[in-house]
C-alpha positions in Angstrom: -15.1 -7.9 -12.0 -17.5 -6.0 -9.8 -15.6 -7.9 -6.7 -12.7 -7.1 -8.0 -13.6 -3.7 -8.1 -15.2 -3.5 -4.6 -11.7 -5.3 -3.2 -9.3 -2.7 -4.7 -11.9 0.3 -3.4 -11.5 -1.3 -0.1 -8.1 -1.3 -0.1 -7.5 2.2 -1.6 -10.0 3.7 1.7 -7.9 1.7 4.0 -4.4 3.0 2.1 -5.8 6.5 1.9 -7.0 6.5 5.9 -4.2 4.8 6.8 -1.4 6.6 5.0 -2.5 10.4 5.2 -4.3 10.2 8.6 -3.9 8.9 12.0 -7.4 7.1 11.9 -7.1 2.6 13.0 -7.5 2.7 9.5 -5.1 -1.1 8.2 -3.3 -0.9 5.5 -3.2 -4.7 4.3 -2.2 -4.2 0.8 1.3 -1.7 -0.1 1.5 -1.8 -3.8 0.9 0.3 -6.7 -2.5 -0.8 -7.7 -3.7 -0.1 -4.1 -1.8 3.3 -4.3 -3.6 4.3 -7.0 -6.9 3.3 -5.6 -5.9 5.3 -2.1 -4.6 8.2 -3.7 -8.0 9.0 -5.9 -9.6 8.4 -2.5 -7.7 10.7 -0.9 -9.8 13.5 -1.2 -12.8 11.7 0.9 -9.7 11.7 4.0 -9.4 14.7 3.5 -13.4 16.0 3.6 -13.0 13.8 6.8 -10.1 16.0 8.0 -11.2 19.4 6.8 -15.1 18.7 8.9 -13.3 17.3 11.7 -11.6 20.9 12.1 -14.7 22.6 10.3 -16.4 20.9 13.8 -13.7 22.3 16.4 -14.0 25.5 15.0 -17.6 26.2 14.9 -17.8 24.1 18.7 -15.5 27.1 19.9 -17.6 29.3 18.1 -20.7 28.0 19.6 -19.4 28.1 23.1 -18.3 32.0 22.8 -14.5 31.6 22.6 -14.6 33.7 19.4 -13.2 33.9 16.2 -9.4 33.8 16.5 -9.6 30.5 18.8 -12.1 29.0 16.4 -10.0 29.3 13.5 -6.5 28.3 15.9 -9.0 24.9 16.3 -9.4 24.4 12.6 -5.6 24.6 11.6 -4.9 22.6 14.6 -6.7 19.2 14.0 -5.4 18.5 10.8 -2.2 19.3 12.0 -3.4 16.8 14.8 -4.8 14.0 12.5 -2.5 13.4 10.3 0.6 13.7 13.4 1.6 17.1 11.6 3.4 14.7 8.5 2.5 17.4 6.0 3.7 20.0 8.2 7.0 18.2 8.5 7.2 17.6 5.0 6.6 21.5 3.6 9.7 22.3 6.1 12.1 19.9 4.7 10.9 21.1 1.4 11.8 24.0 2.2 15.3 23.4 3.5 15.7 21.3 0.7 14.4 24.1 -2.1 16.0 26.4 0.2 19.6 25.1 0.5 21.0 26.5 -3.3 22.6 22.5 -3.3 22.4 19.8 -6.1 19.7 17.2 -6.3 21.2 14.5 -3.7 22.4 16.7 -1.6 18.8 18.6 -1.5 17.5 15.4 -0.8 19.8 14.2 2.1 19.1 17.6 4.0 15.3 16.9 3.5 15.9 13.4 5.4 17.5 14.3 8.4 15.1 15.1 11.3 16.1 18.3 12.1 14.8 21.6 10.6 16.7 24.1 9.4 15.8 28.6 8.7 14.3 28.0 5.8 11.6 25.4 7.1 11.1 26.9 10.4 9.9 30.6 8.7 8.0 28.8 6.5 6.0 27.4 8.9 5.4 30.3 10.8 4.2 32.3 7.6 1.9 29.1 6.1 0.4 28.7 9.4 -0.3 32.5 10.3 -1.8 32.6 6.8 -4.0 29.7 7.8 -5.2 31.4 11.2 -5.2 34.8 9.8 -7.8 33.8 6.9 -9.8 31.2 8.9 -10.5 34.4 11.5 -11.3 36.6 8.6 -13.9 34.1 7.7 -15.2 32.9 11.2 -15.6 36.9 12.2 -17.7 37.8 9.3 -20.8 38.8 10.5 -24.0 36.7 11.8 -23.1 33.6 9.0 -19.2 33.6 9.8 -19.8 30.3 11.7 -21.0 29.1 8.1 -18.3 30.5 6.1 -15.4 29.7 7.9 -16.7 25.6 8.4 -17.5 25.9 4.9 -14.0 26.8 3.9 -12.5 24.3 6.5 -14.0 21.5 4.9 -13.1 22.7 1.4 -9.2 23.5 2.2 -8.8 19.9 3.8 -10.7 18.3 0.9 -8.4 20.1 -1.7 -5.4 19.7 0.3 -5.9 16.0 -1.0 -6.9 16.2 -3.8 -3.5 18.0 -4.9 -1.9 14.3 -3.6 -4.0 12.9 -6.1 -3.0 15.5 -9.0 1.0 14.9 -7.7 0.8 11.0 -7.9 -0.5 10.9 -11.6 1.5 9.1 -14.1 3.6 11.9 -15.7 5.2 12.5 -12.3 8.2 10.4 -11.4 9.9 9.3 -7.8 13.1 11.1 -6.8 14.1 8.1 -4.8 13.4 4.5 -5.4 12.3 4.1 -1.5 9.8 5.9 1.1 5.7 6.5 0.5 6.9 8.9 -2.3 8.3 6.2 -4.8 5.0 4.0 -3.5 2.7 6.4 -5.0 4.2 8.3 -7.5 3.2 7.8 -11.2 0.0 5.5 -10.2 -2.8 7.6 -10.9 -4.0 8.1 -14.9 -4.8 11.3 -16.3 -8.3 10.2 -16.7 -9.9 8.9 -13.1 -7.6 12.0 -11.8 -9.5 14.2 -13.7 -12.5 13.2 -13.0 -12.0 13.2 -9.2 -10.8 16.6 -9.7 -14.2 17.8 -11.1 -16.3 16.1 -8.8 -14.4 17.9 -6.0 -14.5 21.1 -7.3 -18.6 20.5 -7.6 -18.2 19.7 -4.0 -16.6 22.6 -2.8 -19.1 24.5 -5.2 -21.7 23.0 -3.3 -20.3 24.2 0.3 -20.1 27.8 -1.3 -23.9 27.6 -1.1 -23.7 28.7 2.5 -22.9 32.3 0.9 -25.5 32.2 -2.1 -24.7 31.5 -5.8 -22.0 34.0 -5.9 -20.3 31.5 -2.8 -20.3 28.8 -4.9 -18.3 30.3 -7.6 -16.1 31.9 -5.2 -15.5 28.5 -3.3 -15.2 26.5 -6.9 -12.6 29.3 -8.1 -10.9 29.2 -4.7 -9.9 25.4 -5.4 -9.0 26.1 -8.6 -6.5 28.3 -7.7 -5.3 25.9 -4.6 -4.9 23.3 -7.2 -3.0 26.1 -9.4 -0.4 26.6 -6.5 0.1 23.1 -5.5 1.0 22.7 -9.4 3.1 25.1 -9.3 5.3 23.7 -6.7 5.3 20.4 -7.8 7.2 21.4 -10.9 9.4 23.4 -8.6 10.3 20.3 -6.7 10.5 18.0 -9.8 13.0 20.2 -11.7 14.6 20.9 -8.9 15.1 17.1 -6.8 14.5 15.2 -9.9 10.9 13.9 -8.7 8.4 13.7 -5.5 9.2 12.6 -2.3 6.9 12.1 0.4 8.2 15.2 1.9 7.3 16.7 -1.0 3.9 15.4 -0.8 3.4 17.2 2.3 4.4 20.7 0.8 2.0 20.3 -1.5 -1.0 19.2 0.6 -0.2 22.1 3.0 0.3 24.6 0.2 -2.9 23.7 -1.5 -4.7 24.3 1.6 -3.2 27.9 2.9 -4.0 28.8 -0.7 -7.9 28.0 -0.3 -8.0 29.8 2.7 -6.8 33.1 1.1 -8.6 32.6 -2.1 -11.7 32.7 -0.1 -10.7 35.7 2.0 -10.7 37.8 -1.6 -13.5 39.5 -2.7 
């Protein structure tokens, strides 16, 4: 049993690594049992993501280059390890949400490679909001290193974590093909739950950088993250019928703008 256990872990890393970033991480196994193990791992990709750009940020910081190229650096290498998928996918959501059409009509616009109005000023507004609130937190006094890496980390940790909350069982597949269908509906209630809260401890635990009151703030602020990805998740399953892997990556990508504000506040 314990073997088994230890195998399936395994393969969930390797489908959670492999999948959502552009680490030589193999994906040997493409079913639903190791899409459940990779998506409740995919919040430790994304602590890997959000200290990778938590690190370029305070580097540029280090070096003098100031607070508005520090926090350009953090929204840049997630955009850079995971080959800007999520990015691509919150655009086609948004053509597709965007587009007033019927279900299978949304859909097809959200396959074709090009991007259309709506996805193109969507981008521009998620990632100002990004930079905007990573600078507010960089340029805040003697600790802004600390606060903006702090909330780095925490935005590319949640990010993931809302994959984890989208691919639980109640949510179906609009289309029987793609990474979408793959993971969709695989992860229980229960072990999504509880990777939830131990998240949210985490990201209480970075808050300590800014005292108790950080703590709360940084728990609260991936409460709310969670809150928003929700809320577009039902938006996109009312509206296409189920998930896609596009949709995945609205939801990744809203999750984490919405950290970065929440911690702005107050």
């Amino acid at each position: 049993m314990t073997t088994s256990h230890t195998r399936t872990g395994g393969h969930g890393i390797r489908f959670a690594f492999g999948t959502l970033t552009v680490l030589p991480a193999r994906v040997t196994r493409w079913d639903r049992d190791a899409a459940r193990a990779g998506m409740l791992c995919a919040p430790l990709a994304g602590l890997l993501v959000g200290l990778a750009a938590a690190a370029a940020g305070g580097l540029l910081l280090l070096l003098g280059a100031g607070p508005l190229l520090a926090a350009v650096a953090s929204v840049s290498v997630p955009a850079l390890l995971t080959r800007g998928l999520h990015l691509d996918g919150l655009a086609d959501t948004a053509d597709g949400l965007g587009s007033g059409r019927p279900a299978e009509d949304a859909l097809r616009i959200m396959k074709q490679s090009d991007i259309g109005p709506f996805g193109v000023i969507t981008l521009v507004f998620v990632l100002l909001a990004q930079v905007a609130a990573l600078h507010r937190l960089y340029a805040e006094g003697t600790a802004g290193w600390a606060y903006g890496m702090a909330a780095a980390a925490v935005s590319g940790t949640v990010a993931r974590l809302a994959l984890t909350l989208a691919s639980r069982t109640a949510v179906p597949a609009a289309r029987p093909e793609g990474l979408g269908a793959v993971v969709a509906g695989t992860v229980p209630a229960g072990p999504a739950l509880a990777v939830t809260a131990l998240v949210v401890a985490g990201c209480a635990g970075a808050g300590l950088v800014a005292g108790p009151g950080g703590a709360v703030r940084h728990a609260l602020a991936a409460v709310v993250a969670l809150g928003a990805a929700e809320l577009l998740l039902r938006r996109c399953v009312r509206r296409f019928g189920g998930v896609t892997g596009d949709v995945f990556g609205a939801v990744a990508e809203t999750a984490a703008t919405a950290a970065l504000v929440a911690l702005t506040l107050g």
